[in-house]
C-alpha positions as CSV (number, residue, x, y, z in Angstrom):
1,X,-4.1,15.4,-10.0
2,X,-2.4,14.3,-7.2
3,X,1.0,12.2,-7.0
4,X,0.7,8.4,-5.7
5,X,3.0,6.6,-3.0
6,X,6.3,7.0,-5.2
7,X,8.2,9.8,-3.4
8,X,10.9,10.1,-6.0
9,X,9.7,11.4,-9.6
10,X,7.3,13.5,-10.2
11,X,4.4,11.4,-12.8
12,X,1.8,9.8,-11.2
13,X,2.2,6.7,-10.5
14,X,1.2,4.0,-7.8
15,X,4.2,2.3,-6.2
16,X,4.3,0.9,-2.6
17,X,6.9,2.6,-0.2
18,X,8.7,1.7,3.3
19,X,7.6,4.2,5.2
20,X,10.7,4.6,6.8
21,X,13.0,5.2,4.5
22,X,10.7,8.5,3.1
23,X,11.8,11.5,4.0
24,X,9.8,14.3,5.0
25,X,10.7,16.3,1.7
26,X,10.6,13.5,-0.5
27,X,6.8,13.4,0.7
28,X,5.9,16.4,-0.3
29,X,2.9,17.0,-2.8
30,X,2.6,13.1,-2.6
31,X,-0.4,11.3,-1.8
32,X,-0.1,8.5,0.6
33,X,-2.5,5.9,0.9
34,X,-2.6,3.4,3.6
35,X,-3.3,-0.3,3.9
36,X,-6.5,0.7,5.7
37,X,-7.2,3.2,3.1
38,X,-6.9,0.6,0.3
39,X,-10.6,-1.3,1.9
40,X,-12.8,2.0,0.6
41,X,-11.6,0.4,-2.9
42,X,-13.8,-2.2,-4.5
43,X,-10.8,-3.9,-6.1
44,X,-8.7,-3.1,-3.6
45,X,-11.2,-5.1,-1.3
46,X,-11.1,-8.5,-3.6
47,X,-6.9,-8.1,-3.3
48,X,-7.8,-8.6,0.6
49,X,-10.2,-11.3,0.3
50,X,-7.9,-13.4,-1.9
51,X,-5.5,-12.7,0.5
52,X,-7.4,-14.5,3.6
53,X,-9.7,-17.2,0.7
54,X,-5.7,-18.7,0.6
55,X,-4.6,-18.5,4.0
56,X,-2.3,-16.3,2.9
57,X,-2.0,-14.1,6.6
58,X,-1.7,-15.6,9.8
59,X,0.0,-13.2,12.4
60,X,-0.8,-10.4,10.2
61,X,2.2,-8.7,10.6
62,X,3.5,-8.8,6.9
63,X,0.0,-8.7,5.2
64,X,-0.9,-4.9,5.4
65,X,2.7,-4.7,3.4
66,X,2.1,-7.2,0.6
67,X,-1.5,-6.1,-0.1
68,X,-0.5,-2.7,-0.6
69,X,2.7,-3.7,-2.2
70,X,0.5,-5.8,-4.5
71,X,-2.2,-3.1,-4.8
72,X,-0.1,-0.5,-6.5
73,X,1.5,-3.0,-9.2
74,X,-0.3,-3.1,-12.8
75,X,0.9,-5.7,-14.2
76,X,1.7,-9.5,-13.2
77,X,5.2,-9.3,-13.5
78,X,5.4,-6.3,-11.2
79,X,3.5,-8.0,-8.6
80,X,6.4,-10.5,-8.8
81,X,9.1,-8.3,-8.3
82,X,7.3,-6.4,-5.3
83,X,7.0,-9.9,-3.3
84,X,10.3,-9.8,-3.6
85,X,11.1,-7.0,-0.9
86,X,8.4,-8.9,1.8
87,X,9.7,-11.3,4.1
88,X,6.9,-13.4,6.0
89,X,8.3,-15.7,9.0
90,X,4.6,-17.2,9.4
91,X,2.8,-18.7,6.3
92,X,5.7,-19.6,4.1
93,X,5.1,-18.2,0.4
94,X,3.0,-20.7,-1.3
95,X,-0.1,-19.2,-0.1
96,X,0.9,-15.7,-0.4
97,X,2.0,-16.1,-3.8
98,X,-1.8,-18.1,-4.8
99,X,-3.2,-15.0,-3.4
100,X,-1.7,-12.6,-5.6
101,X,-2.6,-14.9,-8.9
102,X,-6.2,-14.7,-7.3
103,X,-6.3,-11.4,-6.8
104,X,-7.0,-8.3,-9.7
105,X,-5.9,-5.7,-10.8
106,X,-5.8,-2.4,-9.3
107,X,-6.3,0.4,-11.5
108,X,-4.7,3.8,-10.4
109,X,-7.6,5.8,-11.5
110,X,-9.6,4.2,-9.0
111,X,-6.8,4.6,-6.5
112,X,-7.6,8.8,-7.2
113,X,-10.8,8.5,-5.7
114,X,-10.0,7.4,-1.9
């Protein structure tokens, strides 16, 4: 079973990363799954629609980030500490933050499969 995004213990567990701050040996054995990635989920999928039903993107710069961010929480009060490391310049946080109380759950066994 492979590891998920979180380059520094060994369970598997989903947990959005900044690219570059991961070093090459922290990677691996991990798995890294991309924002683009994330669309070949079903759930992963509604995450992105909620995203743009609340006008939550509008340069588009910061949303890959927050949707994966928000993709590898499980639970509501995860989600609220991951907006926490996301800046947006463009939308202010209202819409983003709607967005994430729209959007589901991501389970990690469905993660597995992409």
């Amino acid at each position: 079973k492979p590891k998920f995004l979180y380059p520094f213990f060994s369970q598997d567990v989903a947990k959005s990363v900044n690219a570059c701050l991961v070093e090459l040996p922290q990677a691996d054995g991990r798995r890294f799954i991309t924002a683009k990635q994330l669309s070949k989920s079903q759930t992963a999928r509604k995450v992105q629609k909620a995203f743009a039903d609340n006008f939550a993107s509008q340069c588009g710069y910061c949303t890959p980030g927050f949707i994966s961010g928000v993709t590898s929480c499980s639970t509501s009060d995860q989600r609220e500490l991951e907006l926490n490391g996301h800046i947006c310049r463009c939308t202010g946080y209202f819409p983003i933050k709607n967005a994430v109380k729209d959007s589901p759950i991501v389970d990690i066994e469905e993660l597995a499969q992409l």
